[in-house]
C-alpha positions in Angstrom: 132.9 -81.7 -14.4 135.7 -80.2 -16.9 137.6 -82.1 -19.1 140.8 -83.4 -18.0 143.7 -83.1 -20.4 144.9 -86.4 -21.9 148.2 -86.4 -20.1 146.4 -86.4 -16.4 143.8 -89.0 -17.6 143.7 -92.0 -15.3 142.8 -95.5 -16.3 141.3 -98.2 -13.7 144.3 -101.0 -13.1 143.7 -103.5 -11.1 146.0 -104.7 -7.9 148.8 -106.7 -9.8 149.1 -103.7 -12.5 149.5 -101.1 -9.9 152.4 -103.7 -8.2 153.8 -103.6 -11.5 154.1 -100.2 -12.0 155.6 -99.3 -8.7 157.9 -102.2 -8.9 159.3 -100.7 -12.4 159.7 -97.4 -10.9 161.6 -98.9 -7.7 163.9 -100.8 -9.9 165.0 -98.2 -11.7 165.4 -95.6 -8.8 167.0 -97.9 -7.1 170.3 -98.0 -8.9 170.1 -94.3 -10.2 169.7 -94.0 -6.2 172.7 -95.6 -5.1 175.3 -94.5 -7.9 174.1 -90.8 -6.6 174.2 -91.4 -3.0 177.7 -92.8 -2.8 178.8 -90.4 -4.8 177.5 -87.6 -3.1 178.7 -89.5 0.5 182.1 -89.9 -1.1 182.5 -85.9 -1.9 180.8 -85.3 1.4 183.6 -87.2 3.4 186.5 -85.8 1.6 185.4 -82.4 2.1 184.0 -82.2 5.6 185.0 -85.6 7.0 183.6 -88.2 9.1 182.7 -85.5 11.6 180.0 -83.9 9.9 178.8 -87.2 8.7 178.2 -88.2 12.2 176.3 -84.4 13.0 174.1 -84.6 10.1 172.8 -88.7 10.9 172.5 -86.9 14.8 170.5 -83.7 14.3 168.5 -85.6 11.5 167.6 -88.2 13.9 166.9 -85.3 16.5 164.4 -83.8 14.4 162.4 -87.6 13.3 162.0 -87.6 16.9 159.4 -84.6 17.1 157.9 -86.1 14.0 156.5 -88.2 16.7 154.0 -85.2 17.1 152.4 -85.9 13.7 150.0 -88.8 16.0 150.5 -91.6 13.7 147.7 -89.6 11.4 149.4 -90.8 8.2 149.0 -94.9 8.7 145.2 -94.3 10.0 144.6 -92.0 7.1 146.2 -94.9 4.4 144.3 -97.2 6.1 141.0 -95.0 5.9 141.8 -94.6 2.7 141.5 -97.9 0.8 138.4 -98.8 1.2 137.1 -95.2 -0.4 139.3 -95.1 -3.0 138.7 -98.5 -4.3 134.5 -97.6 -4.5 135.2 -94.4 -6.0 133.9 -92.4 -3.1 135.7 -88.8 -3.5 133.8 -87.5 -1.3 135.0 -89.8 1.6 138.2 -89.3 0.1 138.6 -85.6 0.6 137.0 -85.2 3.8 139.3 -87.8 5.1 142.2 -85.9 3.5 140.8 -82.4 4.7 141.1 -83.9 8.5 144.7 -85.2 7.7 145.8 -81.9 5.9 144.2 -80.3 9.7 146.4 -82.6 11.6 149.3 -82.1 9.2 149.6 -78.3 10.3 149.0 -79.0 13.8 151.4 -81.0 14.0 154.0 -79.1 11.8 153.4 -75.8 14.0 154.0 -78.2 17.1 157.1 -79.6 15.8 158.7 -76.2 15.1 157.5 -74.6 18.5 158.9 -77.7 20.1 162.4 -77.8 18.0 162.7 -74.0 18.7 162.4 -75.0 22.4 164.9 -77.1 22.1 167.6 -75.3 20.7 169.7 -73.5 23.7 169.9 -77.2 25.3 171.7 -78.5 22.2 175.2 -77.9 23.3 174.6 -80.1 26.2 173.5 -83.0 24.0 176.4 -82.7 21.5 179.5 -81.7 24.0 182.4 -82.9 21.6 181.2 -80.4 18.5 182.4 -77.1 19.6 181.2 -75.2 16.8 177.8 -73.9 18.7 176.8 -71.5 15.6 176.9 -74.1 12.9 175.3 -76.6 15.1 172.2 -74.2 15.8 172.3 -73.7 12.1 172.1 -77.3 11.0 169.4 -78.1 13.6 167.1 -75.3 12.6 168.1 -76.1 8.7 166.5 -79.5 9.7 163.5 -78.4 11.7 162.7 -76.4 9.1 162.4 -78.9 6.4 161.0 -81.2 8.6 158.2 -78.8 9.3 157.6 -77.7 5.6 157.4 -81.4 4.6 154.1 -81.9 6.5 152.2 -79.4 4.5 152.3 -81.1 1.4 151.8 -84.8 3.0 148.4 -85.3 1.6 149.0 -85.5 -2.0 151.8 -87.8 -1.6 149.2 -90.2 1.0 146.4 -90.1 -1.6 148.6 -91.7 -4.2 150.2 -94.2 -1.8 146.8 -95.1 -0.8 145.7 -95.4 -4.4 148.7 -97.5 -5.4 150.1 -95.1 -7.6 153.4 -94.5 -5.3 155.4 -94.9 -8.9 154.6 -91.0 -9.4 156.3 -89.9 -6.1 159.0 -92.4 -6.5 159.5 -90.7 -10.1 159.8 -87.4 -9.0 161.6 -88.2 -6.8 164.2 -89.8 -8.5 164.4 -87.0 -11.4 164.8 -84.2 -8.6 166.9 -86.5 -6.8 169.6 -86.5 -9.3 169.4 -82.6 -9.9 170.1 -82.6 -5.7 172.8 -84.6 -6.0 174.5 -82.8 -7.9 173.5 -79.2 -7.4 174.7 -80.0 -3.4 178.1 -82.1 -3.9 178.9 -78.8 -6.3 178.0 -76.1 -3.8 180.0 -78.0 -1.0 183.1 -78.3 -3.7 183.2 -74.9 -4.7 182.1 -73.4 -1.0 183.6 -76.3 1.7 180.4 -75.4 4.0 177.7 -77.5 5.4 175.3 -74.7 6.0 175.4 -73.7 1.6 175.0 -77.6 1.2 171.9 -78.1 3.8 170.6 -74.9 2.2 170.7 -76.1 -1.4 169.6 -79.7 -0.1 165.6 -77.9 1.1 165.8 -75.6 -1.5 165.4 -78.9 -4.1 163.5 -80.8 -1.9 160.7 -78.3 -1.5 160.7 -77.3 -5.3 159.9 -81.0 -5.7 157.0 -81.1 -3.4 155.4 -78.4 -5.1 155.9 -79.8 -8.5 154.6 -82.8 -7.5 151.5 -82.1 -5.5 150.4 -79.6 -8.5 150.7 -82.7 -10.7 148.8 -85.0 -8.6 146.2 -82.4 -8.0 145.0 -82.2 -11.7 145.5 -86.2 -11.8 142.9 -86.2 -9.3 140.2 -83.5 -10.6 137.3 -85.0 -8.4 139.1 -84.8 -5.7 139.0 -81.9 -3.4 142.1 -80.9 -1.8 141.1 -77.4 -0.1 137.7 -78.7 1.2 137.3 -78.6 5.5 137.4 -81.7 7.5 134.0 -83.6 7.8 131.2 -82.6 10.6 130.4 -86.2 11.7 131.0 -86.9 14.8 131.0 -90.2 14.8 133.7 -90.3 12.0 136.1 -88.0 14.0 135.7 -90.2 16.8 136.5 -93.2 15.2 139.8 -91.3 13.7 140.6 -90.7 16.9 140.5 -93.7 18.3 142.4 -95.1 14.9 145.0 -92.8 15.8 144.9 -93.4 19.5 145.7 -97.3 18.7 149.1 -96.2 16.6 150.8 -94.3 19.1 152.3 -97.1 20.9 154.0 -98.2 17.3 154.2 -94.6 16.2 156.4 -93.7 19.3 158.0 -96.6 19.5 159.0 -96.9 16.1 160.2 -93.8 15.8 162.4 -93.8 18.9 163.7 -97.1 18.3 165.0 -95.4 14.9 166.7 -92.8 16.5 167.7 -94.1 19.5 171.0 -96.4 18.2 172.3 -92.8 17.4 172.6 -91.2 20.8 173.9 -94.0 22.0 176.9 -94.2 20.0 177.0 -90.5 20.3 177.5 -90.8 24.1 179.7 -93.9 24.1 181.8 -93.5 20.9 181.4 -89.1 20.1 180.1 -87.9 17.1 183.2 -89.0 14.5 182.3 -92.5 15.7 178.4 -91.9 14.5 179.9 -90.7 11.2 181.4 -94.2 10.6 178.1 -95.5 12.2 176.2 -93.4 9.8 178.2 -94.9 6.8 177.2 -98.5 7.6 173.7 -97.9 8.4 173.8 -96.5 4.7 175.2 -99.9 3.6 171.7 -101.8 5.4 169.3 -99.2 3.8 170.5 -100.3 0.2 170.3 -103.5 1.2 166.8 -103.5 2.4 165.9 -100.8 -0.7 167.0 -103.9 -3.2 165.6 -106.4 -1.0 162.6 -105.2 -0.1 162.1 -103.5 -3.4 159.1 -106.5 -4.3 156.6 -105.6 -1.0 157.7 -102.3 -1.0 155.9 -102.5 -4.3 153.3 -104.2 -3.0 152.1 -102.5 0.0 149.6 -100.3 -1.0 147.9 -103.0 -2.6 148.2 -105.2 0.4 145.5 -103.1 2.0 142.9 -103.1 -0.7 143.4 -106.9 -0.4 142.8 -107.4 2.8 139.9 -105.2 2.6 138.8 -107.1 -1.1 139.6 -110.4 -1.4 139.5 -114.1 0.5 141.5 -114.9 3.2 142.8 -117.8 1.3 143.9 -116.1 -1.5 145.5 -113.1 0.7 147.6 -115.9 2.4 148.8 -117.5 -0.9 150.1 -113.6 -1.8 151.5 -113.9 1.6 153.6 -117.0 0.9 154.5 -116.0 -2.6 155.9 -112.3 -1.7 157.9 -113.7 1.7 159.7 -116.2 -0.5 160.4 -113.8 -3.2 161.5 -111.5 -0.5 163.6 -114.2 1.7 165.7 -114.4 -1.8 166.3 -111.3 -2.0 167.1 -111.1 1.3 169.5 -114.0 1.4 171.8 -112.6 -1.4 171.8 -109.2 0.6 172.7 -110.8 3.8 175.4 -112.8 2.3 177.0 -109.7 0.1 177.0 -107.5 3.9 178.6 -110.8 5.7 181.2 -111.6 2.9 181.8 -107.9 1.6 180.7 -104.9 3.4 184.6 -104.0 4.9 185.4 -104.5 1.5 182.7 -101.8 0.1 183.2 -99.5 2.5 187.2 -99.6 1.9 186.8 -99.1 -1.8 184.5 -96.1 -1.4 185.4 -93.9 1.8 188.8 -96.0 2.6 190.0 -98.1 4.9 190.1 -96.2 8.0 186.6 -96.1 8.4 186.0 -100.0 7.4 185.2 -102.1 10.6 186.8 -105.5 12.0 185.3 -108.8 10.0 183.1 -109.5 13.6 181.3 -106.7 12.8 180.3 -107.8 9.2 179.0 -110.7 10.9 177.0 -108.8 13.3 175.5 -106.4 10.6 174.2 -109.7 8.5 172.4 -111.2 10.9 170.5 -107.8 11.9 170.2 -107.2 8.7 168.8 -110.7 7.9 166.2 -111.0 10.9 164.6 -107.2 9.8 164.8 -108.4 6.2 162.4 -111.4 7.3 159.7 -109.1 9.6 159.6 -106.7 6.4 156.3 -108.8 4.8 155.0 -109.8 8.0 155.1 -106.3 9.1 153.6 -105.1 5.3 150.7 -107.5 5.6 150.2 -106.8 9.3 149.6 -102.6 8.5 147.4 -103.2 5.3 144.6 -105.3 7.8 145.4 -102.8 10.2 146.1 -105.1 13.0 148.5 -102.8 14.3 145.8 -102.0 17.2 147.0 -105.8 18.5 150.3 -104.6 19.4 150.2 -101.8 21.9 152.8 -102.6 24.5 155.2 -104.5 21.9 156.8 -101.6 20.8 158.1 -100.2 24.1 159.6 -103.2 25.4 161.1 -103.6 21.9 162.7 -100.5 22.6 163.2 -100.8 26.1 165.3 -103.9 25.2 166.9 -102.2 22.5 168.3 -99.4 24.2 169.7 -102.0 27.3 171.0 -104.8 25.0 172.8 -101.7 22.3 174.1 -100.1 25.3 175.3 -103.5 27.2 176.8 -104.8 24.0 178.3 -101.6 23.0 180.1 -100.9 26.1 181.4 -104.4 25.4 182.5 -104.9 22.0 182.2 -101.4 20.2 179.9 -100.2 17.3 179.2 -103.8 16.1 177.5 -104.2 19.6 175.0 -101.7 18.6 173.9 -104.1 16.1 173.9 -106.9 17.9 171.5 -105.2 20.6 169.5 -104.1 17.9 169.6 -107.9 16.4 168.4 -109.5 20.0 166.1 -107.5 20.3 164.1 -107.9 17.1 165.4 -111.9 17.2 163.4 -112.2 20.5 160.7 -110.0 21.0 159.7 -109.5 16.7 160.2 -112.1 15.0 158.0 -114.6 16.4 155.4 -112.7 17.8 154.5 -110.3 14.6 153.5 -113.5 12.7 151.4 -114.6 15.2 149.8 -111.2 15.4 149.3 -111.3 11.3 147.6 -115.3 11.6 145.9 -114.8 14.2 143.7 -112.3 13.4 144.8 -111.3 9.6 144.6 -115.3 8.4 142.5 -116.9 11.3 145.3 -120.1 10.9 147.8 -121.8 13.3 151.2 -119.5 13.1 153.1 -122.9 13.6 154.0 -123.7 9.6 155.3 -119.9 9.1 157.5 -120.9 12.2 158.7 -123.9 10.6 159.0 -121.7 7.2 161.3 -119.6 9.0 163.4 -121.9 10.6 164.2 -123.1 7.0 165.0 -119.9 5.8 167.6 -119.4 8.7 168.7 -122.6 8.2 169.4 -121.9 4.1 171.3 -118.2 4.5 173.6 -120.0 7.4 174.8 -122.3 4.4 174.9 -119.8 1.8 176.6 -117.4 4.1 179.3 -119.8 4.6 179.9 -120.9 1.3 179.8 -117.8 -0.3 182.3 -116.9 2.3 184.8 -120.1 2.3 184.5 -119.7 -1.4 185.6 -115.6 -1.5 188.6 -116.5 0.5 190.2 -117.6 -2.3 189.5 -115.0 -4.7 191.1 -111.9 -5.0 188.9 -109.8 -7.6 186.5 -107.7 -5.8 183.7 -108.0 -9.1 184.0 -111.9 -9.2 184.0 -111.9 -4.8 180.4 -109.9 -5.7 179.0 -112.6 -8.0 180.0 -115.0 -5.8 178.1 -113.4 -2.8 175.2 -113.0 -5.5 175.3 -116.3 -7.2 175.5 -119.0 -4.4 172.5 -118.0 -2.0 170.6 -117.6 -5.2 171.3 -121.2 -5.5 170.8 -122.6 -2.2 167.3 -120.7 -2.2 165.7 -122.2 -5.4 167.5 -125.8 -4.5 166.1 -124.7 -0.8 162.3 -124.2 -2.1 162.2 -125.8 -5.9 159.7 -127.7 -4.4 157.2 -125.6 -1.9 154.2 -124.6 -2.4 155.0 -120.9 -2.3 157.2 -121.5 -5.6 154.7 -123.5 -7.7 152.2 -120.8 -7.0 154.7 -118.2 -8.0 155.6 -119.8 -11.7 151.8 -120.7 -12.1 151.1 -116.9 -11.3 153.8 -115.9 -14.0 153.0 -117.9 -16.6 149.2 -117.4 -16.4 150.0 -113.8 -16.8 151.8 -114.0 -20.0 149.2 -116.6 -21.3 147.0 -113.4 -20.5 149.2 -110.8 -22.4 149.6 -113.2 -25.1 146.2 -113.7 -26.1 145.6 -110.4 -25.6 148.4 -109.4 -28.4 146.6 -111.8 -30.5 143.4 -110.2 -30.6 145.1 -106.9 -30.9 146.2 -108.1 -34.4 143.1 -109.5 -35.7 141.5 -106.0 -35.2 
C-alpha cells in the first residue's frame, strides 16, 4: 500500500472523541451559519420579495419529493456501514458503497426523467405565479442540482458512518460563506433569480468535488470505483433493509413537504414566503438545539452495535437531558420572541399575531423532544418496527394542517403539524426504542417527559411575564435564555441523568489531566 501524506493520515478515536470533534465543528458552523443565512434572506427579500421566497421553499420542496426515488438506500447503507467500519473491514466497506454509488445513479437518472415529466403540469400546480418561463427555469435549476447531488453521496455517507461528519460540516461551512456571498452579490448587481439559483449550484457542486477528492485520499484503502458485491445473499438482505425504510422514507419525506402545498393552495405563494421565513426561524432552533445528538449520531450506531445495553441507556438519559435544555431555552426564545425577530430582520409586515408564536413553540418543543428518541431509534435500526406509523402520521398531518388552517390561518399549519406528532409520535417512538432497543418498561421515560413538559410550561411563562416589562430587545433575549436554563438545572439538579453527566465530565478531565502530566515528565 503507498504511503499516505501526513496531512490525510488518520488516527483511531474512539466514540466520545469522534462526538467531540463533530460537536466543535457544529458549534462553530452554527453561528457562522446563521449570521450568513439571515443576511443572505434579508438581501433576498428586499430584492425579490416575499414572492419568490415563497416559489423557491415550493419548487425546492417539489424536487425532495422525487428524492423519494433514492429508496431509503442511504439509512440502510449507514446502518450497513458501522459494523465494517469499526473492524476495519474495507473490503465490506467498498462493496457496500459500490452497491450504494449503483443505487445513487439509478436513482438520480429516475429523478431527472421524472422531474422532466413533470414540468408542462407545473403551471397547474402554481396558478397565482404567472411568470411560466422563470418558473420552468427554477424547477429544472432545482432538479438539476438535486440530481447532481446523488452522484457524489457516497463519500459524504462513508464519513458520516465513520463519525467523521466534522469534515463535511467544514466544508461546508468554508464554501458556505463563499455562497453567501458570491449569490446575495449576483442578485444585487443583476435583480434575477435565475443568475442567483445559477451561482447557488455552481458553488455547491465545486464543493462536492473538493470534498469527495479529499476524503478519497483520507481513505486510501478504500475503494471507491470498485462494482457492487456478487453475493446474493448480501444483495438480498439490502434489499430487504431497504424494503423496511420505505414506509419512513416516503413518509418522511412527504410529511416535509407536504405543510407547503397546503399553504400554497389555501394562502398563495406570498403567503408560503412568510411561511418559509418562520420555518427558517425552527430550523435554527433545532440546529442549536439539537447541535449535541446531532453530534452524536453517528456514534449512536457503533454503540448500539458495541456496547451494553445498560450503558447505551445511561447515554440515552444523559443526551435527552442535555438536549431537553437546550430545547427548553429554544422553545421559550420562539414563544417570547420570534414576532420580535422576525420584525427586526425582514419587518413587520411579515411578523405574525402573538397566537401564532405560541403555536410555533409548542411544535417546536414536542419535535425537539422525539429528536434523541428518533437518533437512538435509527442507529439500532429499529426503524423496521414502524412501517405503518409514518402514513397515518401524515395522513393526520395533512387533515389536522388543513382543518386548522382553514380555521385560524398559517399558525394552524403548525398546530396540525403539533397534534399530529403530540399524538401519534411522541409516545409511541419511545416505546418503539425500549422495547426492542433497551428491552425495559417505557413507563419512567413517560414520566421523564411529563416532567419536561411540565418545566418549559413554567419557564415559558416566566420568561414571558417577565419580558413584558422590558423593552430592550438584547436583555428580552437573556431573559428568554437565562430563566428556562434555570428552571432546568433546579428541574433535574437531582436525577440520575445529571449526576451521570458531571461524573462523565469530570472523569474526562481527571483523564486529560494525568495525561498532561505524563506528557511533561517525558
Amino acid at each position: 500500500m503507498a504511503t499516505q501524506p501526513r496531512i490525510y493520515e488518520k488516527k483511531d478515536i474512539t466514540r466520545t472523541d469522534a462526538a467531540a470533534k463533530n460537536l466543535r465543528a457544529s458549534v462553530a458552523g452554527i453561528f457562522i451559519n446563521l449570521i450568513l443565512s439571515f443576511f443572505s434572506r434579508k438581501v433576498f427579500v428586499l430584492v425579490l420579495g416575499k414572492e419568490f421566497v415563497g416559489l423557491g421553499s415550493l419548487i425546492g420542496n417539489m424536487t425532495a419529493v422525487l428524492s423519494l426515488l433514492d429508496f431509503g438506500a442511504s439509512s440502510a447503507a449507514i446502518y450497513r456501514l458501522y459494523k465494517p467500519l469499526a473492524q476495519k473491514d474495507y473490503y465490506s466497506v467498498s462493496a457496500y458503497l459500490a452497491c450504494y454509488r449503483k443505487l445513487c445513479f439509478i436513482s438520480a437518472s429516475i429523478t431527472m426523467a421524472a422531474g422532466l415529466f413533470l414540468m408542462p403540469y407545473l403551471p397547474n400546480m402554481v396558478e397565482d405565479f404567472r411568470d411560466t418561463k422563470t418558473l420552468y427555469s427554477v424547477f429544472f435549476i432545482y432538479l438539476l442540482s438535486n440530481s447532481i447531488g446523488y452522484l457524489f453521496s457516497s463519500e459524504k455517507l462513508l464519513v458520516f458512518a465513520d463519525q467523521k461528519n466534522y469534515i463535511s460540516q467544514i466544508f461546508s461551512y468554508f464554501f458556505g460563506a463563499i455562497t453567501v456571498l458570491f449569490e446575495s452579490a449576483a442578485l444585487l448587481l443583476t435583480k434575477n433569480y435565475i443568475v442567483y439559483l445559477s451561482v447557488h449550484t455552481l458553488l455547491c457542486v465545486t464543493e462536492d468535488i473538493f470534498l469527495i477528492s479529499y476524503i478519497r485520499r483520507l481513505y486510501p484503502e478504500i475503494s471507491f470505483r470498485g462494482k457492487p458485491p456478487e453475493d446474493k445473499k448480501y444483495m438480498r438482505s439490502l434489499r430487504r433493509e431497504i424494503l423496511f425504510l420505505q414506509p419512513s422514507n416516503i413518509g418522511g419525506t412527504l410529511l416535509r413537504t407536504a405543510d407547503n402545498f397546503i399553504v400554497v393552495y389555501l394562502f398563495g405563494v406570498a403567503a408560503n414566503g412568510i411561511y418559509s421565513n418562520y420555518n427558517m426561524l425552527l430550523s435554527y432552533a433545532s440546529m442549536l438545539s439539537v447541535t449535541l445528538i446531532g453530534a452524536l449520531s453517528a456514534s449512536v450506531g457503533n454503540l448500539g452495535a458495541a456496547a451494553s445495553v445498560k450503558r447505551a441507556e445511561e447515554v440515552f438519559g444523559m443526551t435527552g437531558l442535555a438536549s431537553f435544555i437546550l430545547v427548553n431555552i429554544c422553545t421559550s426564545v420562539l414563544f417570547v420572541m420570534s414576532g420580535d425577530i422576525i420584525t427586526v430582520w425582514l419587518g413587520s409586515s411579515l411578523a405574525l399575531p402573538m397566537q401564532v408564536s405560541c403555536i410555533l413553540a409548542m411544535h417546536f418543543f414536542v419535535n425537539g423532544l422525539r429528536r434523541t428518541v428518533m437518533i437512538f431509534r435509527d442507529g439500532y435500526g429499529l426503524y423496521r418496527k414502524e412501517r405503518i406509523k409514518p402514513f397515518l402520521e401524515l395522513i393526520c398531518s395533512l387533515g389536522f394542517s388543513a382543518y386548522f388552517g382553514k380555521k385560524i390561518g398559517l399558525g394552524g399549519i403548525y398546530l396540525g403539524q403539533m397534534l399530529t406528532s403530540f399524538i401519534i409520535c411522541l409516545w409511541y417512538e419511545p416505546y418503539i426504542l425500549y422495547k426492542y432497543g433497551f428491552s425495559r418498561s417505557v413507563l419512567p421515560y413517560y414520566a421523564k417527559l411529563l416532567k419536561y413538559g411540565i418545566t418549559s410550561v413554567f419557564s415559558c411563562a416566566c420568561s414571558y411575564s417577565l419580558c413584558r416589562y422590558i423593552p430592550s430587545f438584547s436583555i428580552r433575549a437573556a431573559v428568554c435564555i437565562t430563566v428556562p436554563l434555570l428552571f432546568s438545572i433546579a428541574a433535574f439538579a437531582s436525577s440520575k441523568d445529571m449526576k451521570n453527566a458531571i461524573s462523565r465530565i469530570i472523569s474526562r478531565r481527571k483523564g486529560s489531566a494525568n495525561i498532561v502530566k505524563t506528557n511533561k515528565r517525558f
